[in-house]
Structures are given as C-alpha cells and as structure tokens.
DRENLOVO-729463 format. One record per residue (C-alpha): residue in one letter; x, y, z. Coordinates in steps of 0.2 Angstrom, whole numbers, padded with zeros to 4 digits, always signed. Example, Ala and Ser with C-alpha at 12.3 -4.5 7.8 and 13.67 -1.06 7.14 Angstrom:
2
a+0062-0022+0039/s+0068-0005+0036/
END
This chain:
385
x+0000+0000+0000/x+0007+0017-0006/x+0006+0034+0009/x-0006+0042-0002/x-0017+0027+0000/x-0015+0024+0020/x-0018+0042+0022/x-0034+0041+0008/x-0041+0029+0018/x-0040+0038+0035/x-0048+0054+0027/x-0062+0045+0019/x-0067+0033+0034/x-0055+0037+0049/x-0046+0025+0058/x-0058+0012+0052/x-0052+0011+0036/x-0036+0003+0040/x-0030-0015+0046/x-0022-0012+0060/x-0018-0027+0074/x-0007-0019+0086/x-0009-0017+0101/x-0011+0001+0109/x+0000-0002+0123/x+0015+0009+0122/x+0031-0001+0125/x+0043+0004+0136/x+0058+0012+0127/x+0074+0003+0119/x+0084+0016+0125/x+0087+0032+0138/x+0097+0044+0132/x+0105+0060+0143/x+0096+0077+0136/x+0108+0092+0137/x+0108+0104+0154/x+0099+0118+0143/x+0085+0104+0142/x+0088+0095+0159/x+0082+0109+0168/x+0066+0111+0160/x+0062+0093+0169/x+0063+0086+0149/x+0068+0068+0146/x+0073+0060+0130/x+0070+0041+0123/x+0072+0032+0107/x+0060+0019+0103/x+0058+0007+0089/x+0047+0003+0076/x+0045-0014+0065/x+0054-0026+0060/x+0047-0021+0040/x+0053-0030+0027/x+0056-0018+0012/x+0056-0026-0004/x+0072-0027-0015/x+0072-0017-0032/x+0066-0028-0048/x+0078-0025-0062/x+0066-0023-0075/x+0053-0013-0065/x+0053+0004-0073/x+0039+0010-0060/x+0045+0025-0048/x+0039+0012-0034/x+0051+0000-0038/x+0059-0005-0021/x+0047+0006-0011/x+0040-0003+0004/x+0025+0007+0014/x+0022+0001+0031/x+0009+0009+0047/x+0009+0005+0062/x+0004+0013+0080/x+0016+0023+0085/x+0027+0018+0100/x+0025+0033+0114/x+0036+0038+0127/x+0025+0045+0136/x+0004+0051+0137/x-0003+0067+0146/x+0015+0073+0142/x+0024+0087+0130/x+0035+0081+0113/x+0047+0095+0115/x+0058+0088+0103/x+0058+0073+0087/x+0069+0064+0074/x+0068+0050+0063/x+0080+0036+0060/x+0082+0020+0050/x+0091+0003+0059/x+0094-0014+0053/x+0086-0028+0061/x+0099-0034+0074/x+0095-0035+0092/x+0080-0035+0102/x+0066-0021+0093/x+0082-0017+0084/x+0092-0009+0098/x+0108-0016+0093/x+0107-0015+0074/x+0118-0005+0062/x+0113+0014+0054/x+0103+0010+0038/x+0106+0022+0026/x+0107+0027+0006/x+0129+0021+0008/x+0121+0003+0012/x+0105+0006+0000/x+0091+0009+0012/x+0083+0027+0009/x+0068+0034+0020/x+0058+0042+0007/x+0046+0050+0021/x+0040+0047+0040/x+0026+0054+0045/x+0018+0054+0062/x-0003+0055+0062/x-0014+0059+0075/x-0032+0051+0072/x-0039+0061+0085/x-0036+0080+0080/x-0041+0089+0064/x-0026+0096+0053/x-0022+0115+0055/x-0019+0116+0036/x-0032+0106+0026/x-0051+0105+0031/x-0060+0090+0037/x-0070+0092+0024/x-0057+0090+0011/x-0050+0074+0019/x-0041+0082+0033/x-0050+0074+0049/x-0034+0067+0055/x-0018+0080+0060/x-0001+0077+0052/x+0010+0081+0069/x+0030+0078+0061/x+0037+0072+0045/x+0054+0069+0039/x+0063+0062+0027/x+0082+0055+0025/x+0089+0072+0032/x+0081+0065+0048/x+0083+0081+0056/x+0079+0085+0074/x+0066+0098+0079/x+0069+0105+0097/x+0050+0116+0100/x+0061+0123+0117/x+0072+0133+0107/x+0087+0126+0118/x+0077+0128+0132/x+0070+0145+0131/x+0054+0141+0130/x+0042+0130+0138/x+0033+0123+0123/x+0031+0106+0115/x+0016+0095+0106/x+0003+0088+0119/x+0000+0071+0117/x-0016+0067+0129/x-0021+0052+0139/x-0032+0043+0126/x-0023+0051+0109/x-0019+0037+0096/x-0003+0042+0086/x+0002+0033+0070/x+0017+0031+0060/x+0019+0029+0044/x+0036+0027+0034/x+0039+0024+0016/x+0057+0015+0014/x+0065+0010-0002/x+0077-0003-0003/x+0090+0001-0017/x+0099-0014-0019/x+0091-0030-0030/x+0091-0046-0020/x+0080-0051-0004/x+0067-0039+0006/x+0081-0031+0018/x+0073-0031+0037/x+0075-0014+0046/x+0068-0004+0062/x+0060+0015+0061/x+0066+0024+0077/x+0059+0040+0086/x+0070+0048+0096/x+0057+0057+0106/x+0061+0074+0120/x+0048+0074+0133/x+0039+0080+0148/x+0025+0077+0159/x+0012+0090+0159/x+0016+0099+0176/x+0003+0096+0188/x-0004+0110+0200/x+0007+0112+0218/x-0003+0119+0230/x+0005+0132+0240/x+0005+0129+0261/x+0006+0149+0262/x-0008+0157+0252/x-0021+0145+0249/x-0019+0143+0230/x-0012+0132+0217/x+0002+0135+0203/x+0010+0125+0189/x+0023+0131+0177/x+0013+0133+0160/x+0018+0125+0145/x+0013+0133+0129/x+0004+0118+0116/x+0010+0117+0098/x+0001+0117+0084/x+0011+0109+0068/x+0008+0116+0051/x+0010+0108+0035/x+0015+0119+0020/x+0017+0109+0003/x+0019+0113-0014/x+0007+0100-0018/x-0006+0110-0010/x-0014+0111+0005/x-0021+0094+0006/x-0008+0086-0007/x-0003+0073+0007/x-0021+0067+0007/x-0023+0066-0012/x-0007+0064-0019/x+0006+0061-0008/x+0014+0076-0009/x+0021+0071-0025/x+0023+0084-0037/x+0032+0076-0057/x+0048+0084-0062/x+0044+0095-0078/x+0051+0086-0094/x+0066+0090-0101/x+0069+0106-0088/x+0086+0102-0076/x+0083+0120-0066/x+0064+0125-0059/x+0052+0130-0044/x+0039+0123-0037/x+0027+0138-0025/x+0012+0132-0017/x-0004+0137-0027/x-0013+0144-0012/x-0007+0152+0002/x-0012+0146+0021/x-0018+0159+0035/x-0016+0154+0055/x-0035+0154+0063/x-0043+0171+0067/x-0054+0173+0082/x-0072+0174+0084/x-0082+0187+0073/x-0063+0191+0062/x-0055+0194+0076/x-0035+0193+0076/x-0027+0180+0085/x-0008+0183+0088/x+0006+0167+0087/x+0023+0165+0088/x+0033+0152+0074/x+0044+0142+0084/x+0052+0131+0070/x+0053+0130+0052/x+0059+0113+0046/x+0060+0107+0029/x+0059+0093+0018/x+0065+0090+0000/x+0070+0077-0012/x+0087+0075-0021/x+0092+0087-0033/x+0085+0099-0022/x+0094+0117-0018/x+0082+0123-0004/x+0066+0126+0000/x+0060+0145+0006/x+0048+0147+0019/x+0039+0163+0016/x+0024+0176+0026/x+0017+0188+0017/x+0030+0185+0001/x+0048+0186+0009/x+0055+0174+0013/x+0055+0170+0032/x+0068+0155+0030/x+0080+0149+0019/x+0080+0128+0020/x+0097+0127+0012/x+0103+0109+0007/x+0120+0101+0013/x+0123+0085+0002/x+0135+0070+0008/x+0139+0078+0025/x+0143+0062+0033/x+0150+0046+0026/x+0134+0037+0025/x+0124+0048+0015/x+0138+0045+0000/x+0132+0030-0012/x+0145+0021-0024/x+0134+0021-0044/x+0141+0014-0059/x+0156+0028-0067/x+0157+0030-0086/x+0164+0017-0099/x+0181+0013-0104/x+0185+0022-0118/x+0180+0011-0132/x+0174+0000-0122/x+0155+0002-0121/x+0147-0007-0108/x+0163-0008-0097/x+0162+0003-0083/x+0179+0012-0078/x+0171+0009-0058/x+0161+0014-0045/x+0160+0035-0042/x+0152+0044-0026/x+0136+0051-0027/x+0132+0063-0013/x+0113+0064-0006/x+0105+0077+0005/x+0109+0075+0023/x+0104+0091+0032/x+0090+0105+0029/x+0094+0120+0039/x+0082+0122+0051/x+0075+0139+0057/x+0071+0142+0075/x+0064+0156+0082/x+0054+0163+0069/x+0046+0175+0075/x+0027+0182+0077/x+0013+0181+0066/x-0006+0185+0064/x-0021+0176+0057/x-0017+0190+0045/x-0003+0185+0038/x-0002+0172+0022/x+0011+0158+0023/x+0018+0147+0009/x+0035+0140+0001/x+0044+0138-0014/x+0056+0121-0017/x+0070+0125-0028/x+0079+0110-0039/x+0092+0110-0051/x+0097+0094-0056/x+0112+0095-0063/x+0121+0102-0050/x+0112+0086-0039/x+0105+0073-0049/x+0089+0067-0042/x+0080+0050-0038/x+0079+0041-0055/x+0069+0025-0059/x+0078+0008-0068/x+0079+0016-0088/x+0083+0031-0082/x+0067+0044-0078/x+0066+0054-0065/x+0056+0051-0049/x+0043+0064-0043/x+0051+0077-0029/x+0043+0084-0015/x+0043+0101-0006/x+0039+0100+0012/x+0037+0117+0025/x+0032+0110+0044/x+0030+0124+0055/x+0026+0125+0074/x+0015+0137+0081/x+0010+0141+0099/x-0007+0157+0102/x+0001+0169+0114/
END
C-alpha cells in the first residue's frame, strides 16, 4: 500500500479504514538517552524507541515504475509517554539486529536503504492546514525524510513549549522506505528519538491557599506543501519533475492563514520552527509570510559518510558497456532548520517555494533512467500567545 493510499483511507473513513492489529499499549523504550543541561532543567527527558521489523522489498531489475523497491508500512506509534509534552523529534532507519532493533547498524542510502518520508498522524485532531471536509480529519503532527533532522519546539530551552499528546490520543506512523539494492526484502527498524515531559501538575501552595503550575505553551504543527494544502491526502505530496527542464520552482498554489478569532477577530502566534523537507536534486526550499521569505531551507549534500552512495562511473573508452568503476554520489543530509521565527497573525499568508536543479544534484531516478517525482515540504510549529 502506497502513503497516499494509507492516508486516503483515514480521510475517507478514519481509523476504520485501515488494518491495524497492534496493540495500543506503548512499549517501554529501547533506550534512555542523557538530554543536554539547557534541556535537563526544563524537567525534559529524551528516549528512542523502535518501530517494525518491516521488510522492504528489494528493487526488480526490469521494474521501470517509480515504486520499484518502495516498501509502505503503518503502524501505532510507540509513545514515550501520554498526558505529556514532545518538546523535541527525529527519525532514524536501523537494521534488524537486536531485540526491537536496539543493537542493529545505521541503515542508510551508503548501504542502499533510503527513508523516502515518516510521518507521524494523530487520528484524534483535525489538521491545521487542510479541512476536514477536504480529507483532513486526522492531523499530520511531524514528517521527515532521510535528512532525519531534529526539531527542538524549546528553542534550547527558552521556552516551555512542545506537542501535547493526551491520555487517550492514538498516534500513527507511517514510513515509506525504499530498498536500493536487488536481492531479498532487507529487514529494518524505524526509530523515534522522542524529548519529553510530563504535563506539570498544580502544587498547591501551604502559604496562600492557592495552586500554581509552570505553564507550557501547546504546539500546533503546520503543513506547508507545494502540492497543496491537502496534497498529502490526495497525492502524496508528490509533485512530477517538468520534462526535459534540469533547473525550476515549485510555490504552493494557495497560500495558508493561521486561525482568526471569533467574529474576524485577530489572534496573535509565535513560529517556533521551520523545518523542511525536500528530495534529491533539491537546492532549498524558502519558507515565506506575506511573500519574503522568512527562511532559507538550504541543502547540505554528503555531509557524513553514510549519505555517500558508490553508482556505476562512465565506460572505458572504447569499451561500451565496461564501466571504468564505481564513483560517489552525494545525497541530501541536512536541511537547515530555522528556529525562532518569529510572530505572526491570522493575517498573515504563509507558503513555500522548493528550488531544484538537477544538474548540480541529480535526483532520484527510476531503472531506464526517468526521474522520480520530488517533494517540497514546510512543517512549522505554532504556539497562540
């Protein structure tokens, strides 16, 4: 089953409308990790935990589809905690060694495994960008793809802010994978490295007679995509590359306007993070309010050993057929990430613009050769103040 038709089904008939035999109980986590002083002192705790084992299907040689080697895979999402704060997120990919995959190796593009997309749903709120009654009755809380970046909603522990995940909240994940290497399925884990909290809970005081509690502010995720404002629901975000065209720009074709109060009144927020997601051959993709740009999602290819693959290099001269060897191909490993954004209003229009050229980076290609559809991906975190 593709992404756009997991998240198909759950806009036309909910929860319902998926197979799902897992059990709700949250495992307790693989791992604990120590969180930084900055964070420490905010009471925050952070945890990975470990989701699978899938089996992504091998590539086919002769399968020229842009699936080819795509596994799609959902599955409740393993929670650190309930009636508690997500202060911070990432996504990684592991091989299938160890107990839930806790002792297995990095999987990633050097060893042939790509995570096309994660995305993490939650069946019990509405989305802040697409309508229920255009398919968005579930809300799309984080995605990521291989840049598996991390999002801290704290700033570094300036502010007291994270998503609230309640008592009775049913999370999902759902992670496309492709395997780029012919052969067997390849077995691997999806793992969450999750910051947390517990919501705070009122202290009374002995001297006045009255109750405080440190307030932290809930964040409301926002999905910007060039593929509209419910692309994820009907296309999964997929938009084709223009044929025959190395260097273009893809803008979102309507703009998206935080909430206003009752009877048009303004309602004021502050942008925590902008995070972006983009494909290979990608440049950046700009974030904007009101037309300027508000952050630049710049690009960094091959910044670490495994996100450098080894592809078939050029022919012998005269020797058609006979590769002179392997060559490196760099893939995206980072998308700068703004934090502290700034304020904005339920006046304000938001929208982003992915950038590719694909001769400076080539981009994701099918068996004969034809390129792969890109995305262009803007998740922002708001909090009212």
């Amino acid at each position: 089953m593709h992404a756009r038709s997991i998240l198909a089904a759950l806009a036309a008939t909910g929860p319902a409308g998926l197979t799902n035999t897992l059990s709700t109980t949250d495992k307790t986590p693989i791992q604990q990790l120590t969180v930084p002083p900055a964070l420490a002192q905010l009471g925050i705790q952070r945890a990975i935990t470990a989701s699978g084992p899938f089996a992504v299907p091998a590539m086919v040689a002769n399968d020229t589809s842009d699936n080819n080697g795509m596994g799609t895979f959902q599955q409740l999402a393993d929670l650190p905690c309930r009636d508690c704060y997500i202060t911070g997120f990432s996504f990684g990919v592991r091989y299938g060694d160890g107990p839930n995959g806790s002792a297995g190796a990095t999987a990633n593009i050097d060893t042939g495994i790509y995570l096309h997309h994660g995305v993490l749903i939650n069946i019990n709120r509405t989305d802040a960008t697409c309508s229920a009654a255009n398919g968005g009755n579930f809300q799309r809380m984080f995605g990521a793809g291989n840049e598996r970046g991390y999002v801290d909603l704290t700033l570094n522990g300036t502010r007291r802010a994270g998503y609230y995940i309640a008592e009775d909240e049913v999370i999902l994940l759902v992670a496309e994978i492709m395997n780029m290497q012919v052969g067997a399925p390849r077995e691997v884990y999806v793992t969450a490295q999750w910051d947390y909290v517990q919501a705070p809970k009122a202290a009374a005081s002995a001297t006045t007679n009255t109750t405080s509690v440190e307030r932290w502010s809930p964040a409301t995720p926002v999905w910007l995509d060039i593929d509209g404002l419910c692309g994820s629901y009907t296309n999964g975000s997929e938009v084709a590359v223009p044929a025959g065209v190395e260097v273009f720009s893809y803008s979102m074709p309507v703009a998206w306007k935080p909430d206003g109060g009752p009877n048009g009144t303004v309602r004021n927020y502050q942008v925590l993070v902008s995070a972006s997601h983009l494909h290979d051959g990608a440049i950046q993709l700009d974030t904007a309010k009101n037309g300027k740009t508000i952050c630049e999602g710049v690009a960094t290819y091959g910044g670490s050993p495994e996100y450098i693959s080894q592809v078939p290099g050029p022919d012998m001269p005269g020797m058609p057929g006979m590769s002179m060897g392997p060559v490196p191909l760099t893939h995206i490993s980072a998308i700068h990430m703004c934090s502290g954004v700034g304020a904005t209003t339920s006046s304000d229009e938001w929208s982003v613009t992915a950038h590719y050229n694909l001769t400076a980076h080539p981009g994701l290609e099918t068996v004969n050769g034809q390129a792969k559809p890109i995305m262009g991906i803007g998740l922002l975190f708001l909090v009212e103040v």
